[in-house]
N, C-alpha and C positions, 0 to 999 in steps of 0.2 A: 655512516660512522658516528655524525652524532647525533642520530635519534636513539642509537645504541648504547651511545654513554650515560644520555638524558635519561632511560627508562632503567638502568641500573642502577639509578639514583633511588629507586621507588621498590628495591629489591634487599630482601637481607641482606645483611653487610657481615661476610666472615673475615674475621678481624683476627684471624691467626697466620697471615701471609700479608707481604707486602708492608712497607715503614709503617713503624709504628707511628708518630708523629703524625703522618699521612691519615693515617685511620682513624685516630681520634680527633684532629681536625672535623676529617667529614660529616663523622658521628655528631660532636659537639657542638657546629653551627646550628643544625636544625634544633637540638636538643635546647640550645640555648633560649634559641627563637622561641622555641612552644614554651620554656620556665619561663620567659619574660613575658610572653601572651597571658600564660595561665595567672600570672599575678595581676596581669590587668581586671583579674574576675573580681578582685576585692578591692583592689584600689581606684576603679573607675565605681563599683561602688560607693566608696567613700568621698569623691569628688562630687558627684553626682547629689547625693545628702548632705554633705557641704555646703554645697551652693544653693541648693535648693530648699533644702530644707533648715539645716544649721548645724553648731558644734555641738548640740543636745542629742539627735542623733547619727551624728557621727561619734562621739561616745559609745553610744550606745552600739553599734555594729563592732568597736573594739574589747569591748566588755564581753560580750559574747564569743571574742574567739579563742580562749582558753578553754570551755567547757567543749566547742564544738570538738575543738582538735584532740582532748580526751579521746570522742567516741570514735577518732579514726586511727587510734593506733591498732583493731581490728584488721586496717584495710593496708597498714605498714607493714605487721608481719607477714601478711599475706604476699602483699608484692615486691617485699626484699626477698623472701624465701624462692619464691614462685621465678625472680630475675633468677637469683644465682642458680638454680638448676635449670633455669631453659640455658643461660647461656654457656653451663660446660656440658648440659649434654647436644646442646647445640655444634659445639667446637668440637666434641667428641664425635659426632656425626651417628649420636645412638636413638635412631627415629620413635622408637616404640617407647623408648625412658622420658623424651620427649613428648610424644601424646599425651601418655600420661599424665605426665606434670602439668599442661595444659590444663584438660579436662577438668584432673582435679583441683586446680585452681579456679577455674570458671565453676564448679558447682563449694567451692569455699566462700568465692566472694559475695555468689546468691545467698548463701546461710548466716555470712557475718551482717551485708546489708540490711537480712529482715528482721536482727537483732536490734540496728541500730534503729533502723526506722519504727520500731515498734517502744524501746527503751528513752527514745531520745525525747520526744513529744511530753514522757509521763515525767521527768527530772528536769526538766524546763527550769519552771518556776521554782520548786525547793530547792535547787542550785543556785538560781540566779539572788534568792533570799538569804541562802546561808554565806552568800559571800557578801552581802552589805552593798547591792549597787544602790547606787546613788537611786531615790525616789523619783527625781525627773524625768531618766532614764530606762525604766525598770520597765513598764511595758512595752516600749519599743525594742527592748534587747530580748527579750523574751519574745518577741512576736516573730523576732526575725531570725531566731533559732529555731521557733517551732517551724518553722515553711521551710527553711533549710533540712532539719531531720525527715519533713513526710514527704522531702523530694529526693531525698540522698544516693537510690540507685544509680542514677548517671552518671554522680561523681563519684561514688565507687567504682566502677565498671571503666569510665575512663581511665582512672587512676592504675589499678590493677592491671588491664588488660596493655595500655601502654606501656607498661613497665615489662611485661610479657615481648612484647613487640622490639622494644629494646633492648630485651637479653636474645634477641633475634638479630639484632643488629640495625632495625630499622628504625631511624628515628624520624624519617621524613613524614610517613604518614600519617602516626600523630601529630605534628607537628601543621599538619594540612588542616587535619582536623578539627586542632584546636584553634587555630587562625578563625575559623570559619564560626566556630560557636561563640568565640571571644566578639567576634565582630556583631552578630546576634545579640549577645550579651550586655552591647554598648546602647545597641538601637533600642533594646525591651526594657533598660535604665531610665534614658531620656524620657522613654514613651508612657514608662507606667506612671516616673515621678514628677517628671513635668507635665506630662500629656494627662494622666490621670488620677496624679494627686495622688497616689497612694503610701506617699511615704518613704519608711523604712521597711516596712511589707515588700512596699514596688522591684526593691533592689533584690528581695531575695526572690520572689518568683520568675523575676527577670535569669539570676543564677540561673535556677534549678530546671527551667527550662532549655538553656543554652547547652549546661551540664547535660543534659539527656542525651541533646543531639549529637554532643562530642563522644557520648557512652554508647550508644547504639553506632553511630558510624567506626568504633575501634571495632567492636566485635563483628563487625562484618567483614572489616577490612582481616581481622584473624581466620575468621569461618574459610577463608577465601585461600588461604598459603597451604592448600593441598600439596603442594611440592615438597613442602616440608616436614609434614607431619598431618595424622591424620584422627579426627575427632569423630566420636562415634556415641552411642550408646556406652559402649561395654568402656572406654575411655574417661568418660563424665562419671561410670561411680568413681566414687574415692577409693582408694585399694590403699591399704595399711602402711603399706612401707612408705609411699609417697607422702601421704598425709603426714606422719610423723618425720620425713626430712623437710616436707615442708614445715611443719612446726621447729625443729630441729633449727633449721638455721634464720626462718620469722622469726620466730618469739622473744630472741633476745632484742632485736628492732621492734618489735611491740613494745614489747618492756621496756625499754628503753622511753621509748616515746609517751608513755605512760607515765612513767616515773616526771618526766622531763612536763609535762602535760599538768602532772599533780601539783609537779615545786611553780609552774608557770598560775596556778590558778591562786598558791598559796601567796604569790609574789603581786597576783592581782587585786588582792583582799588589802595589801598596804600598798595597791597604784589606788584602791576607788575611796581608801581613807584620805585621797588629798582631795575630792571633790571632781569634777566635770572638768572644769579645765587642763589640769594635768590628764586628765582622761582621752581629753581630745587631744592634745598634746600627743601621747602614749601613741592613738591609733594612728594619727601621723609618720610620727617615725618607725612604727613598724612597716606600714606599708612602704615608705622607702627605704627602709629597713632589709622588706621582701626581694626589691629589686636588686640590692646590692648582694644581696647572698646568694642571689641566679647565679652567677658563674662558679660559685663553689659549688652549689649543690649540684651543677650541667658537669662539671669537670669529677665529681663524685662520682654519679650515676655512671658517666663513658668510662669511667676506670674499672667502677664492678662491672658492665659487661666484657670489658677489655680482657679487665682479669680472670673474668668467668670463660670465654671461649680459650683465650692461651693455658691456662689451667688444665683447662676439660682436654686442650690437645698437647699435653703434658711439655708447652713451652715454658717451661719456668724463666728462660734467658729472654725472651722476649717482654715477659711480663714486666722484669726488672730494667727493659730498655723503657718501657711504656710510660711504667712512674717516674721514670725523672724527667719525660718529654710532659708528661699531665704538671710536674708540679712544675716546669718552667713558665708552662703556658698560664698554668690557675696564679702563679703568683704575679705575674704580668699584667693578667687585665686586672687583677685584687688595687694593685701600684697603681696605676690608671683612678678606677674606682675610687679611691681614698682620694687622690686628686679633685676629682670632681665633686666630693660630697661636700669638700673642704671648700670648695669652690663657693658651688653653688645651693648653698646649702639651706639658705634664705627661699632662694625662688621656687624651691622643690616644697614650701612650704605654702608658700602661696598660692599651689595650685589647688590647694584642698579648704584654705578657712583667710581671711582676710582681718582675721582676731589678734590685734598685736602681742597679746600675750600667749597665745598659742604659738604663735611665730619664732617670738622670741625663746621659750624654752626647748620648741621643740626643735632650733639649730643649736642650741646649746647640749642637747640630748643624742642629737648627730654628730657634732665634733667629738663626743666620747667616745662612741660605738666605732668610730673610721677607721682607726690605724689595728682595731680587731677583727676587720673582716681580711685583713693578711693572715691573722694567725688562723681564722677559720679556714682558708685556702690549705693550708696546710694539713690542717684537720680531715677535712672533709676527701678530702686527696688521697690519704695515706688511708684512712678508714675503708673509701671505695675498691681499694688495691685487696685491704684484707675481707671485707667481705663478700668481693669476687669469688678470691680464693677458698670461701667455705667458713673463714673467722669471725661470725658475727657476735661473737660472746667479746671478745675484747673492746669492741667500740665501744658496744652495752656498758664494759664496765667502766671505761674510762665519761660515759654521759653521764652516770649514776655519781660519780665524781666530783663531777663539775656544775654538776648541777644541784644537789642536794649537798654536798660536802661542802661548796664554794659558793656559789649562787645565792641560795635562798640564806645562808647565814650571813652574809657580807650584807646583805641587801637591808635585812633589819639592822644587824648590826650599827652598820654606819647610819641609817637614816633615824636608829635611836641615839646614837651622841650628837646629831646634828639639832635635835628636840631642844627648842627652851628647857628651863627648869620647869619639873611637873608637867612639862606638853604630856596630850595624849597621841599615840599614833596617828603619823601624820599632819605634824604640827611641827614636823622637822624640814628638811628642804628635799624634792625627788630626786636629786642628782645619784642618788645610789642605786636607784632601780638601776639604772646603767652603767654605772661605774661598778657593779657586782656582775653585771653581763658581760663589759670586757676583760674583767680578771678572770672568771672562768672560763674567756675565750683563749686565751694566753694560756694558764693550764691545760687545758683540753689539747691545745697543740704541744705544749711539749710533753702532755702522756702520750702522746701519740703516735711522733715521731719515735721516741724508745721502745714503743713495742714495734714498731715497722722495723726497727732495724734490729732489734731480738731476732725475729724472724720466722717465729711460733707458725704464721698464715701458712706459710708454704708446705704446710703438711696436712689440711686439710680439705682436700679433695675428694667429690661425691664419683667420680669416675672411676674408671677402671684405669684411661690413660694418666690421668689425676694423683690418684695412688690409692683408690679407700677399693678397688674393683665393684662391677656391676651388682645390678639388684638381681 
């Protein structure tokens, strides 16, 4: 009986029967586990050249992750689109619409990947120039971009086909998987840059190797759910109508993230005008940054699939029991969360640079962002609900919002009245990079909740039980 229970742990999870509460539970422990693993790829990074190397480059590894993150909003559209139709035609129980969608995701992510890995290498340096990084910095950020781009299938392919797996209901196996490469990940860190000096280099081929193995073990573990669906030749071409629903509801999650990518690089041009230390500073608190936004974006993700199978099995009452069981729980551990950052918000600083001035601003740059990862709970919450249900154009608009309408004008804004007379950029104090972050976190949630409760989602279903009928 319970070796029975034990190996249903390791089996899709249809999420249209049985408490809801119950379900996204199960779903979102593992889920959580493997977002707070997966973050460990760049912040045991940043520890690691922290301590070993210094706050030069550890800059430098921060500097670099607005342009990386540009080139994957490719691999966003792909697996928001690619989730919401596995998981209502999953819940729909339409096998062949299913293949499909698969297939043709698995030969999208090979086509986006050899763009990037071919694009990313040659915009390196002219990027890393046109944005003004600090000289000290400049080829160690560049160096660990280039080894990142001409290793990037792994982490495509993770990323994608987990997300795949997901709107399957499975979050365990990823979840196995990424434990596994994460721990690889740690030992190839230590090894390359302590054991072999290699730097800021060290940390990313240490990545991109880990990356592989977590990308090649997803697609086996896919290759493998014959029961569910069946991949073939005739499955992997792309066929028309799929591609374009898959574009159809990615693209606005690209764009989105694109947009959101662009105003992040424009915002990084007046972080690298205050010099290195606000730099080091910056990749600090992002990286605990990272962590504290795991539970929204774990209670996100459980919602679009949640939504996506109830949907696809034209439960719209259950879907609405779903959301307020997701948003009790996201704003829970959020409450929690701010607690502790509040806390201990000093020691989470120590573990990366021993630089009192780094220390010092970059708890002062955590007390701002705290009491906004409640509103992002919210956000990310109510988004994952709609674009379950097939609404990906409305997130899109409300991030194009907050992000370019709010964001990037607040950020110069206040960090130009904060300027001496005659200062030039950056001669003002950085408290605005973030306090432009929390007010568009604040906004973001209450556009958010207004269109959740509009209630526009509920009518955009790719199914036949859904409402739009089959292909």
């Amino acid at each position: 009986m319970m070796a029975g229970k034990f190996s249903s742990l390791f089996e899709a999870q249809d999420m249209t029967v049985g408490s809801p509460t119950r379900n996204l539970v199960r779903f979102s422990v593992p889920l959580l586990i493997g977002n707070l693993a997966q973050q460990l790829y760049s912040t045991v990074d940043s520890i690691v050249v922290g301590n070993y190397v210094g706050d030069g480059a550890l800059a430098a590894i921060g500097a670099s992750g607005p342009v990386i993150n540009l080139l994957l909003v490719l691999f966003m559209g792909v697996s928001v689109g690619a989730s919401v139709m596995v998981s209502q035609y999953f819940g729909a129980k339409e096998r062949d619409n299913l293949s499909d969608t698969i297939g043709t995701t698995i030969t999208a992510t090979l086509v986006c990947t050899a763009f990037v890995m071919i694009l990313g290498p040659l915009i390196t340096r002219p990027v890393m120039s046109m944005l003004d990084t600090p000289g000290d910095i400049y080829d160690m950020a560049c160096d660990y971009m280039f080894i990142l781009f001409i290793g990037f299938i792994g982490s495509a392919f993770f990323n994608v086909i987990s997300g795949v797996l997901r709107g399957l209901g499975d979050s365990i196996m990823p979840l196995v998987f990424l434990l596994a490469a994460c721990g690889m990940n740690i030992g190839l860190d230590i090894w390359f840059v302590a054991g072999f000096q290699w730097g800021v280099a060290g940390v990313a081929w240490a990545t991109i190797i880990a990356q592989f193995v977590s990308g090649v073990l997803c697609v086996i573990r896919l290759l493998r759910m014959k029961d569910i669906f069946t991949i073939t030749l005739r499955s992997l071409w792309p066929k028309a109508i799929f591609v374009k629903r898959l574009a159809k509801l990615g693209l606005p999650s690209g764009l989105t993230q694109a947009i959101f990518s662009f105003a992040m690089i424009i915002v990084q041009n007046l972080t690298n005008s205050f010099g290195s230390l606000v730099l080091a500073a910056n990749t600090v608190v992002m990286r605990v940054d990272g962590f504290a936004m795991m539970p929204n974006f774990t209670f996100g993700s459980a919602m679009t699939t949640y939504t996506g199978q109830n949907i696809g099995a034209g439960r719209l009452d259950r879907t609405e029991k779903g959301a307020k069981s997701g948003m009790i729980m996201g704003l829970s551990v959020s409450v929690v969360l701010v607690g502790l950052i509040l806390l201990f918000g000093k020691y989470l600083m120590l573990m990366f640079t021993d630089t009192p001035e780094v220390i010092e601003l970059g708890q002062r740059m955590l007390q701002t962002l705290a009491v906004g990862y409640i509103a992002m709970a919210v956000t990310q919450i109510l988004s994952g609900v709609m674009r379950g249900a097939g609404d990906t154009m409305t997130p899109m608009w409300i991030s194009i919002i907050t992000t370019v309408v709010v964001r990037v004008p607040v950020a110069y804004g206040l960090e130009f009245l904060t300027r001496p007379e005659g200062g030039a950029m950056g001669s003002g104090t950085p408290d605005p990079l973030f306090l432009s972050l929390l007010i568009s976190w604040v906004v973001g949630a209450l556009l958010t909740t207004a269109a959740y409760l509009r209630g526009g989602w509920k009518k955009k279903a790719i199914t036949a039980t859904g409402g739009q009928g089959k292909k």
